[in-house]
C-alpha positions in Angstrom: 10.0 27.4 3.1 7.4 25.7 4.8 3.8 26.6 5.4 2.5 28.4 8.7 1.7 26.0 11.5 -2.0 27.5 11.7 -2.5 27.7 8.3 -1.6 23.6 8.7 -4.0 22.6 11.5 -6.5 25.3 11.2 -8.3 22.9 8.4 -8.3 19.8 10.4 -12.6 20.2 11.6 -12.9 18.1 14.2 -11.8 15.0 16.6 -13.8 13.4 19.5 -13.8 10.3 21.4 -17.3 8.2 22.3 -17.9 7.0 25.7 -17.1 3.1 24.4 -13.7 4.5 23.7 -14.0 5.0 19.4 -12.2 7.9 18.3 -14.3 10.0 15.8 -11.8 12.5 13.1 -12.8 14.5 10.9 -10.1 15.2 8.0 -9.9 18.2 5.9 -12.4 17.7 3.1 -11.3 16.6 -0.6 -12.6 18.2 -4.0 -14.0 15.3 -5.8 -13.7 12.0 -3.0 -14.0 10.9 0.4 -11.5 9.0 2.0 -12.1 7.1 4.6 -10.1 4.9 7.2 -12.0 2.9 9.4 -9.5 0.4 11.7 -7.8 0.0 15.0 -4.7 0.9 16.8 -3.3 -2.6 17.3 -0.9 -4.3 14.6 -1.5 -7.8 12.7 -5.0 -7.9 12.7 -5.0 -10.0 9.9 -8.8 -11.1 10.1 -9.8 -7.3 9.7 -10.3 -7.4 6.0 -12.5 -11.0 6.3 -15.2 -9.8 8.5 -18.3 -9.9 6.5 -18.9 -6.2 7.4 -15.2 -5.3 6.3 -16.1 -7.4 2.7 -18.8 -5.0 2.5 -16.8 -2.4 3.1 -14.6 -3.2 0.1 -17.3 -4.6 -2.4 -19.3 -1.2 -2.4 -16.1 1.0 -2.4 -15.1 -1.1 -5.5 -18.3 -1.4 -7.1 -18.1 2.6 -7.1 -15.0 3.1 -8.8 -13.2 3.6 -5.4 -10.1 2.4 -4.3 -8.8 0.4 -1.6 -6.0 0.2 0.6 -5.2 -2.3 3.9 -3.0 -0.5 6.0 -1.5 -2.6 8.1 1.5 -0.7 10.4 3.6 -1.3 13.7 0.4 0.5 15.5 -2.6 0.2 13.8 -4.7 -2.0 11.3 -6.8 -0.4 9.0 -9.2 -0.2 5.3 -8.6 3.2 3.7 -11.6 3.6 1.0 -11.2 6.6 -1.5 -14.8 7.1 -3.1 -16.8 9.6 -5.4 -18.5 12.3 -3.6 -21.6 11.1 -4.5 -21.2 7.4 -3.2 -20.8 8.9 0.5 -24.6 8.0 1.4 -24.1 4.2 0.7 -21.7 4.0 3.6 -23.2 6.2 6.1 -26.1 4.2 6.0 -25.1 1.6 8.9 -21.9 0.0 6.7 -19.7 2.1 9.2 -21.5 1.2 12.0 -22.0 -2.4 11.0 -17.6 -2.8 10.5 -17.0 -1.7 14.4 -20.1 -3.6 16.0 -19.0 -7.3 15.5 -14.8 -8.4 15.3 -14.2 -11.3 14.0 -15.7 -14.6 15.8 -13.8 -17.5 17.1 -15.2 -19.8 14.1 -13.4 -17.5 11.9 -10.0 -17.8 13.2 -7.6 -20.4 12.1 -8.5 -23.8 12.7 -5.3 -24.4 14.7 -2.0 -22.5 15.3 0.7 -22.3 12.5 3.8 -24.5 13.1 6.1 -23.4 10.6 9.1 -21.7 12.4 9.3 -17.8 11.7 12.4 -16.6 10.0 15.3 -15.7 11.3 15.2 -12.1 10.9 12.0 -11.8 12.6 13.2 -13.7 15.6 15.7 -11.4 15.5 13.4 -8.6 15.8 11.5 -10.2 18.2 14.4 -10.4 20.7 15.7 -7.2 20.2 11.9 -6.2 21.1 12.0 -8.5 24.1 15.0 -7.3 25.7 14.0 -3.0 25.0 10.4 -3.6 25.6 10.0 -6.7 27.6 6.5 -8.5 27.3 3.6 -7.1 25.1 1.0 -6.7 27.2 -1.5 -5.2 24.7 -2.9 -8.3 24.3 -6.7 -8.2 23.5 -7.3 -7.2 20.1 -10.3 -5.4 18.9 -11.5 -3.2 21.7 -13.2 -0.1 21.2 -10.6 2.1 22.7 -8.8 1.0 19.8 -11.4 2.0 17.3 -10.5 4.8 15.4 -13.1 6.1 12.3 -11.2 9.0 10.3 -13.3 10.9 6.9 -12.8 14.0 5.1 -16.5 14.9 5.7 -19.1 16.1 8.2 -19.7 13.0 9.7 -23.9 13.0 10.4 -25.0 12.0 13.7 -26.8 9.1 12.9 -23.3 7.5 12.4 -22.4 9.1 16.0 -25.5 7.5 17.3 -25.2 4.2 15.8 -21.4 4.0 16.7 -22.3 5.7 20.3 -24.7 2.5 20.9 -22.2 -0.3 20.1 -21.3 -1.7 23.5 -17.8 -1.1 25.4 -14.9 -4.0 24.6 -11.9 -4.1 26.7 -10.7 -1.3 28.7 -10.2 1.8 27.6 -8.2 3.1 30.3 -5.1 2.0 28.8 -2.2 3.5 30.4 1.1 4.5 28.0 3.4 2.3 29.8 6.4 4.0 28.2 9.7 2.5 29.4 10.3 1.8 32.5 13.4 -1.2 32.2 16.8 -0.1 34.1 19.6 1.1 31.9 21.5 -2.0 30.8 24.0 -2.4 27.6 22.9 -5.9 26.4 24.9 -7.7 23.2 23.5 -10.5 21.6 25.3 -12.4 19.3 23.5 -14.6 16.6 24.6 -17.5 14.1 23.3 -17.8 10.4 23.1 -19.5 7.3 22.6 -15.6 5.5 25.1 -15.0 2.9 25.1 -11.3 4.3 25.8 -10.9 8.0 24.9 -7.4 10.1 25.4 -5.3 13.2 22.3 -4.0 14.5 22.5 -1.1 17.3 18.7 -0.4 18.6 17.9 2.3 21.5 14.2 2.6 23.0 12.1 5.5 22.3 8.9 6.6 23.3 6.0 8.0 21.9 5.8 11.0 19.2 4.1 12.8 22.6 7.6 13.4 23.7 11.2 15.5 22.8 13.0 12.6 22.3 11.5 11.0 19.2 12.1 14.1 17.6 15.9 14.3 19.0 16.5 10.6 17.6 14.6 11.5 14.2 16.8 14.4 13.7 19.6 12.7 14.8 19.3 9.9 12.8 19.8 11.9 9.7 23.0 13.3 11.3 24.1 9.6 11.2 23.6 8.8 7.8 26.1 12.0 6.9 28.7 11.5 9.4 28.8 7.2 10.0 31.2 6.2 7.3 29.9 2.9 6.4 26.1 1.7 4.6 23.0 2.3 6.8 19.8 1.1 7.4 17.8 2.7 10.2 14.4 2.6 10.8 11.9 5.2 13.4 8.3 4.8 13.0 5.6 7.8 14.3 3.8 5.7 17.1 1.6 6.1 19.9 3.4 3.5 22.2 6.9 2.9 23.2 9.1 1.4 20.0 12.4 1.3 19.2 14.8 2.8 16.9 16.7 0.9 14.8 20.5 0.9 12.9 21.6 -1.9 10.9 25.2 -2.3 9.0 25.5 -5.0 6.4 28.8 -7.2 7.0 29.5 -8.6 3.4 30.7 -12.4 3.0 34.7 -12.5 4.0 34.2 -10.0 6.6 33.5 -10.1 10.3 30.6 -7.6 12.2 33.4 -6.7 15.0 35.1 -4.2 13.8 32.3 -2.9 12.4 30.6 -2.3 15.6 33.4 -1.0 16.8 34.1 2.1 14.5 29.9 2.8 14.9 30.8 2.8 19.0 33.5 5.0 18.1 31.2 7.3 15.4 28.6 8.1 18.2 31.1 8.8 21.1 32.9 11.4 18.6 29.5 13.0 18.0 28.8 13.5 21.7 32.3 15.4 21.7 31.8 17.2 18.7 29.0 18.2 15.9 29.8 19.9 12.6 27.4 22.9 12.2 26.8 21.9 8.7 25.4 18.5 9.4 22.6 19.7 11.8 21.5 22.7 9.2 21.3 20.1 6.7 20.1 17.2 8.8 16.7 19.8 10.0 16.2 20.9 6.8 15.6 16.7 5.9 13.7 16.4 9.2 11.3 19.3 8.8 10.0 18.3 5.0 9.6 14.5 6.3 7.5 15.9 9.0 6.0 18.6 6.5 4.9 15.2 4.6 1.6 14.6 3.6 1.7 10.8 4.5 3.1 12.3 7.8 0.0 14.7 8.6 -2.5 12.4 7.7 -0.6 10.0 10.4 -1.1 12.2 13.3 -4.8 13.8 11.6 -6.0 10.4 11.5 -4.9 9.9 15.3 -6.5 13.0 16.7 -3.2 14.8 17.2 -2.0 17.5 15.3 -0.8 19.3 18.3 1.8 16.6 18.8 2.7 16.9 15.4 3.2 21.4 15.5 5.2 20.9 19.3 7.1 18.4 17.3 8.4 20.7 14.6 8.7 23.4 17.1 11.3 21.4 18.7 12.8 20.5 15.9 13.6 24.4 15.0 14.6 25.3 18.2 17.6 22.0 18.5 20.8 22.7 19.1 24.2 21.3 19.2 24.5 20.5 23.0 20.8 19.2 22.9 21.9 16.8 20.2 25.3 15.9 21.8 23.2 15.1 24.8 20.9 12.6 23.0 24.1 11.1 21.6 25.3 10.2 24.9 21.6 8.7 26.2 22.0 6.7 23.4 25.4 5.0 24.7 23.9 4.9 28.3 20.9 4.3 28.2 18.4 0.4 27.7 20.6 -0.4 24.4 20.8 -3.4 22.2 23.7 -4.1 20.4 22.8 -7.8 17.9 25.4 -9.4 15.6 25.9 -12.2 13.5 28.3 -13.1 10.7 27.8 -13.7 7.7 27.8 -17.5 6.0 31.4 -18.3 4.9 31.5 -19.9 1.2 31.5 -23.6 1.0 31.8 -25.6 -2.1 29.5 -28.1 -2.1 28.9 -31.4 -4.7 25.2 -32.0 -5.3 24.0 -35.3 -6.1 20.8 -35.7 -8.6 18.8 -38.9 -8.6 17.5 -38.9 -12.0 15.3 -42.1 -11.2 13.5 -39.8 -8.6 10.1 -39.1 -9.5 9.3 -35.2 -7.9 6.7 -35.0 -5.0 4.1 -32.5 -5.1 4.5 -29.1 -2.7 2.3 -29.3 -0.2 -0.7 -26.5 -0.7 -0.8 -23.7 1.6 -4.4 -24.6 2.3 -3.6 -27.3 4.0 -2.7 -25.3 7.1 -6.2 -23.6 7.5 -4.3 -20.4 6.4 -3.5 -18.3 3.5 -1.8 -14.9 4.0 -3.6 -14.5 7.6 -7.1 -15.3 5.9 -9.3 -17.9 6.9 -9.4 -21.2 3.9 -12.2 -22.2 3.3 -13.8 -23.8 0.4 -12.7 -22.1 -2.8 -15.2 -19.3 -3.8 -17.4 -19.6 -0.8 -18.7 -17.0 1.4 -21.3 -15.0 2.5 -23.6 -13.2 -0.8 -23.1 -9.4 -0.4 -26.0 -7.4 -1.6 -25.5 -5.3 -4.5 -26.4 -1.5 -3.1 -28.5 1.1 -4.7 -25.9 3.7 -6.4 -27.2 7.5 -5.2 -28.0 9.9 -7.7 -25.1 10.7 -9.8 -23.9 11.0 -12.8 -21.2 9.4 -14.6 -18.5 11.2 -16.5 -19.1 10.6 -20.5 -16.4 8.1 -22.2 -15.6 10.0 -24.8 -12.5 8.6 -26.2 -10.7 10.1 -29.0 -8.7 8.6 -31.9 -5.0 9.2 -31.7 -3.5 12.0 -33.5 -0.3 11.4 -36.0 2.4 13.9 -35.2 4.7 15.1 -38.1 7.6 13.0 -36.0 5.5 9.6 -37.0 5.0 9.3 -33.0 0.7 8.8 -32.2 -0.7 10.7 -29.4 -4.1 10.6 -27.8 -6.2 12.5 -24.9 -6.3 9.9 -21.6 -6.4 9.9 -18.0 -2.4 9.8 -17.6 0.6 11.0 -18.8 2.3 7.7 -20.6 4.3 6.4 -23.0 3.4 2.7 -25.1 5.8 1.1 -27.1 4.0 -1.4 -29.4 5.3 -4.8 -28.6 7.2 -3.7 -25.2 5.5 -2.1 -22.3 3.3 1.2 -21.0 5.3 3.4 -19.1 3.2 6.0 -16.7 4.4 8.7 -15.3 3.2 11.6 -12.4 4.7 14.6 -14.3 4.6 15.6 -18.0 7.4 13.8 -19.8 9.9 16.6 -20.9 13.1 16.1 -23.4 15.2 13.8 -21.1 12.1 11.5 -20.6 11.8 11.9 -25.0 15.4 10.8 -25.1 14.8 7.5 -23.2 12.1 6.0 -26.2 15.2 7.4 -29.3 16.4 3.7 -29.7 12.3 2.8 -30.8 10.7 3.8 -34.5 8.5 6.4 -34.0 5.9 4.5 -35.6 5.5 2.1 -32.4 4.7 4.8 -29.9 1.6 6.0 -28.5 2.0 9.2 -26.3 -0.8 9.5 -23.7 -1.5 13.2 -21.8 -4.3 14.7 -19.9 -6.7 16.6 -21.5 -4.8 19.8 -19.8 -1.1 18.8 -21.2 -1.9 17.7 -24.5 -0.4 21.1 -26.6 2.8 20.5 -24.4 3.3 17.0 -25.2 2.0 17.5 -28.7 5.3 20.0 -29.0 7.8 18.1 -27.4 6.9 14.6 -29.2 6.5 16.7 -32.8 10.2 17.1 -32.8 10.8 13.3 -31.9 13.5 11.4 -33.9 13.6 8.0 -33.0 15.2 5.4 -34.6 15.3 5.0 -39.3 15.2 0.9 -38.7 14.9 -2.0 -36.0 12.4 -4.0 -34.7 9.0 -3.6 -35.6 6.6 -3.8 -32.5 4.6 -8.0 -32.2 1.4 -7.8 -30.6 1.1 -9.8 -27.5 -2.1 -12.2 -26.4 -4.9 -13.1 -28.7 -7.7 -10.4 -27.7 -8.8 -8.3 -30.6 -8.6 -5.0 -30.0 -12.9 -4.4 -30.5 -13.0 -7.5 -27.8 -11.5 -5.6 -25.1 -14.2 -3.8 -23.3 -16.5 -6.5 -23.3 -13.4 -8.6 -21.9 -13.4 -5.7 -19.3 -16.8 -6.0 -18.5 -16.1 -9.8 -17.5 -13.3 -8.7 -15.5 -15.3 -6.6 -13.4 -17.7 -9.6 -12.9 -15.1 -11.6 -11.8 -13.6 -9.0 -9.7 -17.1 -8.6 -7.7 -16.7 -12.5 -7.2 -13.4 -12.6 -6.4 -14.6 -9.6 -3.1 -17.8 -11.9 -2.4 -15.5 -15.3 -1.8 -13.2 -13.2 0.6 -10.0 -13.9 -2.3 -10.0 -9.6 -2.2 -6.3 -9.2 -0.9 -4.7 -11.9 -2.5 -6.2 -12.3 -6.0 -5.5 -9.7 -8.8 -7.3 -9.9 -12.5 -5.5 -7.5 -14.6 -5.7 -6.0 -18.4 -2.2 -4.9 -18.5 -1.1 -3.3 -21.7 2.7 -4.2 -21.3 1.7 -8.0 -21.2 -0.5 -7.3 -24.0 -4.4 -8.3 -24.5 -5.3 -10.9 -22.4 -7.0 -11.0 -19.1 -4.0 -11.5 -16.5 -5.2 -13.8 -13.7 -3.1 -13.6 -10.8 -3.9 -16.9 -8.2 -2.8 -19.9 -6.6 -4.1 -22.9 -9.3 -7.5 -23.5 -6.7 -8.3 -19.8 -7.2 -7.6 -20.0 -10.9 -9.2 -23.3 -11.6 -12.7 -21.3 -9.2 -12.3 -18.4 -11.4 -12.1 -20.5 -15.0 -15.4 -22.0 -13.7 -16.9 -19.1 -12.8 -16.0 -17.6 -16.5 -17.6 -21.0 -18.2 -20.5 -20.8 -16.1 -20.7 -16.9 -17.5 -20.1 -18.0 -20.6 -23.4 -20.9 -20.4 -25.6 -18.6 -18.4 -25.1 -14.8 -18.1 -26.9 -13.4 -15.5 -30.3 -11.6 -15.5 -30.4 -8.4 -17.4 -30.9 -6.5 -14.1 -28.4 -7.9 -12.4 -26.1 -7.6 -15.6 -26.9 -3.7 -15.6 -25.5 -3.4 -12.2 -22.4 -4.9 -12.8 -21.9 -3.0 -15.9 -22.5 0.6 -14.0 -19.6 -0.9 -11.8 -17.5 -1.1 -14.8 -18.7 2.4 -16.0 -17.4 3.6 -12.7 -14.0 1.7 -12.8 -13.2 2.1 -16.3 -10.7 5.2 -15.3 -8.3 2.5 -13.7 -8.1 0.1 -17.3 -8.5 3.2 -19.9 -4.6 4.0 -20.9 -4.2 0.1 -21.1 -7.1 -0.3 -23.3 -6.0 2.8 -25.5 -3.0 1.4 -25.6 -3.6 -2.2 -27.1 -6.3 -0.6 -29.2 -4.8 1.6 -30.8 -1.8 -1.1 -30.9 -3.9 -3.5 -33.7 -5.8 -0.3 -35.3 -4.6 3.0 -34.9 -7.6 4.6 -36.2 -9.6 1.7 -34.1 -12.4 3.0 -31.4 -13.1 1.6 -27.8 -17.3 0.8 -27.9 -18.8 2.7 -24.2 -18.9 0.6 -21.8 -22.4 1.3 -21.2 -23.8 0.1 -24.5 -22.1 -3.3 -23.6 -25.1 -6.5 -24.2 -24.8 -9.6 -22.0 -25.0 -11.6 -25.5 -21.5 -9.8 -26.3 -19.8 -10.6 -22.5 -21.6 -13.9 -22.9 -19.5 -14.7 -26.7 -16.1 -13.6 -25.5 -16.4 -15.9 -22.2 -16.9 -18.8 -25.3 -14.1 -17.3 -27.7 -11.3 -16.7 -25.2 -11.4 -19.0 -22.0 
């Protein structure tokens, strides 16, 4: 069922730590990208992605057609950059180096601390924490032992050397400090204005370097089968001491008592006695979560495959006493038992003054803060060059025009496997839709549907969506916004513009410009109303002086590079107003023709 352990590991190529304490992992290498995750082993660095070198980062992974993730976990913050095989040079050339040398300086930290009150869940959490954990003592953020640099390629050794030379931070002698509190059963019992109330029953557990995260992994899955009543639990891989946690809802009308009783009474049956059935099934569960990609890459990226092979090992080898006997550590051991009822119904009489004139919200601004990213003045920061692209060469567009299938139903070679209906939305799927998926679009005229499919799956879904019957009447589809169709890929072209500026004033992780087919053709601008009212400028000021035609070729190749990501969605509402219509390549685009629609449209 599940691959050889060597055949696993035997790809991963390499891991090795500096002497400033940054761990260096080479991944197994990709076909046509590089990934690459470049962070730290500490949570809720939320500065990470604001560094100027970490904006670099981002603005040359975008600018060639890469994408970009923040990973932000309970251990470690991160950027993971997927990029073209051919845009590796541009960030082995000191970008790397650059995003570990400097963290972020005191200037760009919040102007004071934020008063608002956290929620109540998350003081919640935060006690729970407390009273397993006790104090965090990992307290100095950014230190090199932290570092961690993970890509699925040879790294050279100028990165080694330029990494090797940034200078030591913190200690890097950090000791696991696994748990060391005395065995205590400690209940804490909360009030709440939440309409639903809970029982929360949380147990310690250390690091995935030992047996029992693996015993309370598989042995949470025997919990879901076996406790009679809705669950919630949560265990996290992690390279320090955490905690697992199981949470019950308690609806309104009810009480968390008795609720916590029957789990009490669950776990001390289970020491007792263990159905057979329910630890085949339960490893089975465990071993294709820890077969999970997202799960290798976890302990890949952390230099510890090993952990991850011992781990299934003892995963195989568990048995019935061994589980009984982490049932009863559970009962006995540093446990956490929280409560709190839920809000009994009131009626309550509200009273309107309609003489009242409304006050304005406050802005989120005003607090120096917005989503853990330094204000600022709207649209200001540091420029960010524009790199040299490597020698490469870009795929042709080469759009065709949809076909008409005998069923009435359109269907056209793209980049996904989709489904438009004219007038209603673009669904995408990761699979070849097959006759149940055909079933789900019968209510719809055949004439409103576009089919999208690869290249590769085009004769399957030509044959399934030929013998389409949809529906003899009913609504015919309305186009949406006020874009024509042969205005699009210019339109594109500005949003890629904008996009660049949006990386450049630092706006990257909380501003979204979109050409969305299922909200039909118009430029979607997602942002507070200063971002919005920055961005309208910087369109008008487009729209009165394009930029210079060097700087204007640039940007297009950016758009040649990201035009993957907007292609079904341009298909889509192009072939929505003309059916035989054509999308013009995005490389023959003027700045004349960017410069009109800035005019027309905004």
């Amino acid at each position: 069922m599940f691959a050889p352990i060597s055949t696993i590991f035997g790809i991963l190529l390499s891991s090795a730590t500096l002497p400033n304490g940054i761990r260096l992992i080479e991944l197994p290498s990709k076909t046509d990208s590089v990934e690459i995750i470049a962070g730290y082993e500490e949570p809720g660095l939320t500065l990470l992605a604001s560094m100027s070198a970490a904006r670099a980062l981002i603005f040359n992974a975008f600018a060639a057609g890469g994408s970009i993730q923040m990973v932000s976990e309970q251990d470690r913050t991160a950027l993971r950059l997927t990029i073209p095989q051919w845009a590796l040079p541009t960030f082995m050339e000191g970008q790397l180096a650059a995003f570990f040398k400097d963290p972020p300086r005191e200037t760009e930290r919040a102007e004071g601390p934020d008063s608002s009150m956290p929620d109540f869940r998350a003081q919640v959490d935060e006690e729970i924490r407390s009273a397993l954990l006790g104090a965090d003592t990992h307290s100095e953020e950014y230190r090199t032992a932290d570092a961690f640099l993970a890509i699925t390629a040879p790294i050279p050794e100028t990165l080694r050397d330029a990494l090797s030379a940034i200078p030591k931070r913190g200690s890097v002698n950090r000791s696991e400090n696994e748990i060391s509190r005395l065995p205590a059963e400690r209940t804490l019992r909360f009030k709440s204005d939440l309409t639903t109330g809970a029982v929360i029953f949380a147990v310690p557990v250390p690091s995935v370097y030992y047996q029992q995260w693996y015993l309370i992994l598989l042995l949470d899955r025997i919990l879901h089968r076996t406790v009679p009543a809705p669950l919630e639990t949560s265990l996290v891989p992690s390279l320090r001491p955490h905690y697992y946690r199981l949470e019950i809802p308690i609806a309104q009308g009810q009480f968390p008592e008795p609720a916590e009783d029957n789990l009490l009474q669950e776990l001390q049956r289970l020491q007792l006695t263990l159905d057979p059935r329910f630890l085949l099934a339960a490893r089975q569960e465990t071993l294709a979560y820890l077969g999970d990609d997202h799960i290798h890459e976890w302990f890949a990226s952390r230099g510890i495959p090993e952990r991850l092979e011992e781990g299934i090992q003892w995963v195989q080898s568990t048995t019935n006493d061994e589980l009984r006997a982490a049932v009863r550590d559970l009962l006995l051991m540093n446990r956490v038992i929280a409560t709190w009822p839920p809000k009994p119904k009131q009626t309550t009489v509200l009273v309107e003054n309609l003489n009242e004139v409304p006050q304005a919200k406050p802005s989120s601004r005003g607090r120096g803060l917005r989503d853990g990213q330094p204000a600022g003045a709207p649209g200001e920061g540091p420029g960010l060059e524009p790199p040299s692209f490597p020698l490469h060469n870009d795929l042709p567009q080469a759009i065709d025009v949809a076909q008409l299938l005998p069923s009435g139903v359109s269907l056209v070679a793209s980049n996904v496997n989709g489904v438009f209906v004219s007038g209603a939305t673009l669904t995408t799927y990761d699979h070849v839709p097959d006759a149940e998926t055909v079933k789900s679009f019968e209510k719809y005229r055949a004439d409103r549907i576009l089919v999208l499919a690869p290249p590769g799956a085009i004769d399957r879904a030509r044959e399934i969506w030929s013998r389409f019957k949809g529906a003899d009447s009913g609504e015919t589809g309305v186009w949406k916004g006020s874009i024509s169709s042969g205005d699009l890929p210019a339109v594109y072209v500005l949003k890629t513009m904008l996009d660049l500026k949006v990386i450049q004033a630092g706006w990257w992780h909380e501003v979204e410009l979109r050409i969305d087919a299922s909200e039909g053709s118009t430029l979607q601008i997602h942002a507070d109303a200063e971002q919005r009212q920055k961005i309208l400028e910087w369109i008008k000021d487009i729209a009165a002086r394009p930029p210079s035609d060097q700087d204007f070729a640039w940007m297009r190749e950016v758009a040649v590079h990201r035009f993957n990501a907007v292609r079904s969605d341009i298909q889509a509402l192009t072939w929505e107003r003309d059916p035989k219509g054509t999308i013009q390549d995005i490389g023959t685009i003027l700045p004349k023709f960017v410069q009109d629609v800035a005019q027309i449209y905004f």
